[in-house]
N, C-alpha and C positions, 0 to 999 in steps of 0.2 A: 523511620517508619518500617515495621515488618510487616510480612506475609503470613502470619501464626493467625490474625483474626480475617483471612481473606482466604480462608480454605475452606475449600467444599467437605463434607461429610460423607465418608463412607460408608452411609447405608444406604439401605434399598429407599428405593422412590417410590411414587406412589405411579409413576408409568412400570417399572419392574415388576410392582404387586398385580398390577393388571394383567398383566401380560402374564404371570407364571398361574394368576387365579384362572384366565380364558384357556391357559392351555389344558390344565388341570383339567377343569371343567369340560371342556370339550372329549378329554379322554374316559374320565368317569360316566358321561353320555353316554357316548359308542359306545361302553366297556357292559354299561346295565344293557342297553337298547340288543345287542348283538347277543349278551346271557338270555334273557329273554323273546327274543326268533330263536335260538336255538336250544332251549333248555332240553330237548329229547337228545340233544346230543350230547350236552354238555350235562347231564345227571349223573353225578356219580356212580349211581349204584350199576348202571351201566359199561361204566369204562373198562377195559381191559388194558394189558400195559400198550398198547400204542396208544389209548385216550390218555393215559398218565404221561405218556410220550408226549404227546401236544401239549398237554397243560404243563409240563416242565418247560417245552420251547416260548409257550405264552408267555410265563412268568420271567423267563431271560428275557424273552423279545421286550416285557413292561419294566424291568429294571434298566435296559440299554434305553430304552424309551426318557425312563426318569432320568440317568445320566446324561443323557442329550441333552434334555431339557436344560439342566442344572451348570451344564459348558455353557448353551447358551445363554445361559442369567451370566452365570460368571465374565462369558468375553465381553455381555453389553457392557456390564459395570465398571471393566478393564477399560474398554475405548474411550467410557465415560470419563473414569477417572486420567487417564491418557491428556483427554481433550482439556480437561480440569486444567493438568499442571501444564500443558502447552500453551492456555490461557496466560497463568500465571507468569511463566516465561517473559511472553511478549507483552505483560506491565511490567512487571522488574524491568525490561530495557525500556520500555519507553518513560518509564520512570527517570532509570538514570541520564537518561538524554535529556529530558525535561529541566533534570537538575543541571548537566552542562550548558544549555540555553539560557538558564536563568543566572551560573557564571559570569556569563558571555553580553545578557542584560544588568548585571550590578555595573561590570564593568562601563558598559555604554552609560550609566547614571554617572558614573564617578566622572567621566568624559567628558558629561553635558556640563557638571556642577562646576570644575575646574577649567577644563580648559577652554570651551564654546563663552561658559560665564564673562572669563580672561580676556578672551579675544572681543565679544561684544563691549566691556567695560572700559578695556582701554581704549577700541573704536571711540565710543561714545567722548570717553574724555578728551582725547586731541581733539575730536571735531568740536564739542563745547569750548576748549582752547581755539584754535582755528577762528571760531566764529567772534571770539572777543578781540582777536589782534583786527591790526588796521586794517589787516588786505578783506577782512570779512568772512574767511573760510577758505579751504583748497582750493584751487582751480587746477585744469584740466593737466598744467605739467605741474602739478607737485608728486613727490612719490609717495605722498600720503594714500593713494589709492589703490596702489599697486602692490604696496607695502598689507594692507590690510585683508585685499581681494585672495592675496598670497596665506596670512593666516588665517584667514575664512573657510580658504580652498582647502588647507590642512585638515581641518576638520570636519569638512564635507566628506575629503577620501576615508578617514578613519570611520565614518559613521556608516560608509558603503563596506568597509573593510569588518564591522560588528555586521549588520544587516546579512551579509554574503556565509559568516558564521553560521547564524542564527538558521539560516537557511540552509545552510549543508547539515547541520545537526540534526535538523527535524525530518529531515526526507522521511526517514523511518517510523516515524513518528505513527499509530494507529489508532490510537486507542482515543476515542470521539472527543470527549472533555481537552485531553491537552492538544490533539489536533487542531480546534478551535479558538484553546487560546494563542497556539503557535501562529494560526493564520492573524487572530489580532495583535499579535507582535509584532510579526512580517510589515502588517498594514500600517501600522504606526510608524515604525523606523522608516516605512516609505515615506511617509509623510513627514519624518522630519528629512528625509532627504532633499523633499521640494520645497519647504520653507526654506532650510539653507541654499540653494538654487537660486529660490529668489530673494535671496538675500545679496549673493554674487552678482547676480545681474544688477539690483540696486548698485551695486559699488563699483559696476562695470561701466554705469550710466554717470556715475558722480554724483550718487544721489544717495539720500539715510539710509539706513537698514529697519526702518519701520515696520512694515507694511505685514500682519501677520494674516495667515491663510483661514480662508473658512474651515476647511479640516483642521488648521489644530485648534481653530476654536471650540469645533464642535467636541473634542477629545476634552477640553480644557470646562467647557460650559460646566460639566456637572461634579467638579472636582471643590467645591464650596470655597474655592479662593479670592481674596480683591484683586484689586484691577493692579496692583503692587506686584500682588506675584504673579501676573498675567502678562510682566514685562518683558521684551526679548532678550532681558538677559534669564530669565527662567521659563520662558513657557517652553521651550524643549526639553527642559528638566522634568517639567512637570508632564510632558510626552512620553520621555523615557520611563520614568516611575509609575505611568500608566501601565504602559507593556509589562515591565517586571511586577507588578502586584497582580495583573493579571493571568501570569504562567505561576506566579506561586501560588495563587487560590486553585487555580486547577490543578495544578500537581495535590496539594493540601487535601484536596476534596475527591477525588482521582479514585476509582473504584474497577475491578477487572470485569471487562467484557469476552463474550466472545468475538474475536477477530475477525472470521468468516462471515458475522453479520454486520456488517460496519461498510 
């Protein structure tokens, strides 16, 4: 992505035109109005060289007049353009932080698909084991629980350990579009923090890992998928892939503001 079609033009505006038309104007006023109350003095055929003496200091004093003027247009269009590339600035960075965020979310996908997938599937399979031997399932001393709550817990930390990234990368963050989608990042990785939570407590309790949260349904409801892929071996997948397509259409779509009004 470059900055070549996100550059302002350096020409005059239509606030400059005004401004040099009003002052203009206003000098061409005075300039007839004041010929005019004065004409008995300012007649030529009157002057001697001290009147040709004024009319020389008149006409420096109206050419320092128009060079004033002409600084003035000059430094506004300097600040202007000053403020321009200061704009542009702070998107380049908040660009490339947006792209280290979104690093930082493939990676949390590859997390969810691999290793969360691994650890719910094999869960899943011993317990369907478990329940077909004689005893009927784990009970309260097998290390089946302990064993599990421990790779659960693994992936709990690692997903506070993306989340706590995601979040130091963004502080910086200004520019409205991808602040917004960072905060919908933020919120979702929360959200899978507390499904996983309460999935620890299920297995603290001895009990399934079923039970999935009205937030990540409500993240999951409008994503057009069956009740298949809405299993807890994928709906934090499909949590995580929410966040990551959501910093990448902002960034995608991403346009330079000024900072100072935000």
């Amino acid at each position: 992505m470059t900055n070549n079609r996100r550059r302002t033009a350096r020409s005059l505006t239509t606030g400059d035109i005004v401004i040099l038309t009003i002052v203009i104007g206003v000098f061409l006023g005075a300039s007839i109005l004041g010929g005019a109350v004065l004409w008995n003095e300012l007649n030529p055929s009157k002057w001697t060289a001290a009147g040709w003496a004024a009319v020389g200091a008149w006409v420096a004093g109206f050419a320092t007049f128009l060079a004033a003027s002409v600084a003035l247009l000059e430094s506004h269009r300097a600040r202007k353009s000053a403020e321009s590339a200061l704009q542009q600035e702070y998107w380049r960075v908040d660009i490339g932080t947006s792209l280290r965020v979104l690093d930082t979310l493939r990676s949390l996908v590859r997390y969810m698909d691999h290793d969360l997938n691994g650890v719910i599937v094999g869960y899943r399979g011993e317990w369907d084991s478990a329940q077909e031997a004689e005893y009927g399932g784990p009970d309260e001393t097998s290390p089946f629980w302990a064993y599990h709550w421990g790779k659960l817990n693994s992936v709990h930390t690692a997903v506070q350990d993306y989340r706590a990234e995601i979040e130091t990368a963004g502080l910086s963050i200004r520019t409205p579009g991808l602040r917004e989608a960072l905060n919908t990042a933020l919120s979702t990785t929360g959200v899978i923090e507390k499904q996983l939570n309460k999935w620890l407590s299920d297995i603290a309790i001895e009990d399934q890992i079923n039970t999935v949260l009205g937030e990540v349904d409500e993240i999951t409801k409008n994503q057009d998928l069956d009740d298949i892929d809405k299993s807890p071996e994928r709906v934090l997948s499909i949590c995580a892939r929410h966040a990551q397509r959501t910093m990448l259409d902002a960034a995608k779509f991403s346009e330079v503001v000024n900072p100072w009004r935000t």
